[in-house]
C-alpha positions in Angstrom: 14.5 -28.7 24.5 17.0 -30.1 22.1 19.5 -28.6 20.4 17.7 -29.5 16.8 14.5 -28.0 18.3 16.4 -24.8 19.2 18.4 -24.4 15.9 15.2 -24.6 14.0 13.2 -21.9 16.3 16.8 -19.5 15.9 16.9 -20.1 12.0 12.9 -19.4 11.8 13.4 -16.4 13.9 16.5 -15.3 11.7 14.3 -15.6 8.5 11.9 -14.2 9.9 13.6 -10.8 11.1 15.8 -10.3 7.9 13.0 -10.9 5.3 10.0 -9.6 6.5 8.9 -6.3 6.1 8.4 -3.7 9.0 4.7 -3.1 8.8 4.3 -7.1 8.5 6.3 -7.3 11.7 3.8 -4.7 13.4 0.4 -6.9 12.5 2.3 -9.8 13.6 3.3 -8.7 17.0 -0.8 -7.4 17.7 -2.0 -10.6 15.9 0.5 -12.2 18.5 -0.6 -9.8 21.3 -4.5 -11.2 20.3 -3.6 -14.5 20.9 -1.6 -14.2 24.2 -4.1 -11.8 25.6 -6.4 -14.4 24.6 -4.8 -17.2 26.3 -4.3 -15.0 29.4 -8.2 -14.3 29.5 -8.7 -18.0 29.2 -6.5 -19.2 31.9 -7.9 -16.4 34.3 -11.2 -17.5 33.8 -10.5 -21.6 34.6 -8.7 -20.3 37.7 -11.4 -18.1 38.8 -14.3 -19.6 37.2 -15.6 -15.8 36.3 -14.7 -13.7 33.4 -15.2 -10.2 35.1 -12.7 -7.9 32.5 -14.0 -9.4 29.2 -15.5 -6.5 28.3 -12.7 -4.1 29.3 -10.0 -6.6 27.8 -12.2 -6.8 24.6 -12.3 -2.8 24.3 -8.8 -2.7 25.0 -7.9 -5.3 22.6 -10.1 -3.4 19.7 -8.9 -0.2 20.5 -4.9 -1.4 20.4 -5.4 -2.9 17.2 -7.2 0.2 15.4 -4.5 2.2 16.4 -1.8 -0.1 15.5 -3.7 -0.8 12.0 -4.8 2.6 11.3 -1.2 3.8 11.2 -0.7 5.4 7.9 -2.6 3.1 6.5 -1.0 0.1 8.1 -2.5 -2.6 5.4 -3.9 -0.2 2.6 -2.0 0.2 -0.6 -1.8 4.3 -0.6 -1.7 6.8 -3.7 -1.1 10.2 -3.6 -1.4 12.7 -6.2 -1.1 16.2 -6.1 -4.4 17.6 -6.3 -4.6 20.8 -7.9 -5.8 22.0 -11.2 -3.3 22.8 -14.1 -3.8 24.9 -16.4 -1.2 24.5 -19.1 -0.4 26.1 -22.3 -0.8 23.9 -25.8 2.2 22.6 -26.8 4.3 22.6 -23.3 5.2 20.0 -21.5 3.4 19.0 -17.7 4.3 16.7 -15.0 1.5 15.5 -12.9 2.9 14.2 -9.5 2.5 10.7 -7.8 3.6 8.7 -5.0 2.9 5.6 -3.6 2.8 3.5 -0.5 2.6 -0.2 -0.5 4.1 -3.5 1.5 4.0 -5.2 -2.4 7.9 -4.4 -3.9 7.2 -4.2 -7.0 3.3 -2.9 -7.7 0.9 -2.9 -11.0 1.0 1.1 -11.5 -1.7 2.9 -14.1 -2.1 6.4 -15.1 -5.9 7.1 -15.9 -8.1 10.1 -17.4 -11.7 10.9 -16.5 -12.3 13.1 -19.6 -15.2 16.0 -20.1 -17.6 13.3 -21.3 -16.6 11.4 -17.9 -15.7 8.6 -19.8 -12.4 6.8 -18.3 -9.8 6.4 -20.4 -6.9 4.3 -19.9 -3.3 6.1 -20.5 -0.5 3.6 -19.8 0.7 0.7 -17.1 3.8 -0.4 -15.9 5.3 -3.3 -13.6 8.8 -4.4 -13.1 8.8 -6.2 -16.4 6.0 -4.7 -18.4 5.2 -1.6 -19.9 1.8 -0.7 -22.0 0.8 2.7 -23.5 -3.0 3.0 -24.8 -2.7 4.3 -29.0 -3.1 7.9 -28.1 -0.2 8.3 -25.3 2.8 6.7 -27.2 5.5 9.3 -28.1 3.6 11.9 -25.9 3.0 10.5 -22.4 5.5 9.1 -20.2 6.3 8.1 -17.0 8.8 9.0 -14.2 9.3 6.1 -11.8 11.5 5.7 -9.1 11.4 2.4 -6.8 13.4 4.1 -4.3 11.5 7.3 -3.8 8.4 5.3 -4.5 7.4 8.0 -7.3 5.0 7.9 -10.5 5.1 10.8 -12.5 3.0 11.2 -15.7 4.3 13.7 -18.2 2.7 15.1 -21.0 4.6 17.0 -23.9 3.3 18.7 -26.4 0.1 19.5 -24.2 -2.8 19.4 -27.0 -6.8 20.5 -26.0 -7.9 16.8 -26.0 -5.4 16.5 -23.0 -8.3 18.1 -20.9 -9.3 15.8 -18.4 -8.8 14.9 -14.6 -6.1 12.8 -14.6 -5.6 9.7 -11.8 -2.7 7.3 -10.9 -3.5 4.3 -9.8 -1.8 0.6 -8.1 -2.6 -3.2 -7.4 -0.7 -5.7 -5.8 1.1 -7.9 -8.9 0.0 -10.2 -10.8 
């Protein structure tokens, strides 16, 4: 190979490890695994001219990649709220807790009520540039985000009875 052909496949490869995240890395080394364990079935069956482990390198394949993608939710965008109820007195204050999990740096993140009426109500969103409160939650509701912990807490002062509801967090990729 020439040295032009080699400088390019060590810059990619240098790109590749410094700016791709870990969970990427991990689809892309099964994806890769599929394809070499692919070629390897291939060129064992022109030299044979049978194909006698398909099925048990097909199961294998399958099974690898459930357990590689299944990992903690390996592609899935993850929310996690603490799930019990809260019974609060009018006029405190309550912080309902959320984290989140997600390859995307800087997600879409909503706060959401199902009230008694199980109507949905929207409360407030927030992105790395935007912020939007429905009517009802400015001054009262707020949030407390951290990127670093990966954290999105609602809090509510001045608890009032109309507050009743169960209460979700929510996240997309950005827009």
């Amino acid at each position: 190979m020439s040295a032009s052909v080699v400088s390019v496949i060590s810059r990619f490869l240098e790109e590749y490890l410094s700016t791709t995240p870990q969970r990427l890395k991990l689809l892309d080394a099964y994806l890769l695994y599929i394809l070499l364990t692919g070629a390897l079935q291939f060129g064992y069956c022109l030299l044979v001219g049978t194909f006698p482990f398909n099925s048990f390198l097909s199961g294998f394949i399958s099974c690898v990649g459930s357990f590689i993608l299944a990992d903690k939710g390996m592609l899935c965008n993850k929310v996690t709220q603490n799930s019990l109820d809260q019974t609060v007195a009018i006029g405190s204050e309550v912080t309902l807790l959320c984290t989140y999990d997600t390859q995307y740096l800087n997600p879409d993140l909503y706060w959401y009520r199902k009230r008694p009426d199980h109507s949905f109500q929207f409360i407030l969103y927030r992105d790395n540039i935007r912020a939007y409160d429905a009517d009802f939650a400015q001054g009262r509701f707020s949030v407390q985000h951290s990127h670093t912990h990966r954290t999105f807490h609602l809090v509510i002062s001045s608890v009032r009875t109309e507050d009743r509801a169960t209460y979700y967090c929510a996240m997309s990729p950005p827009r």
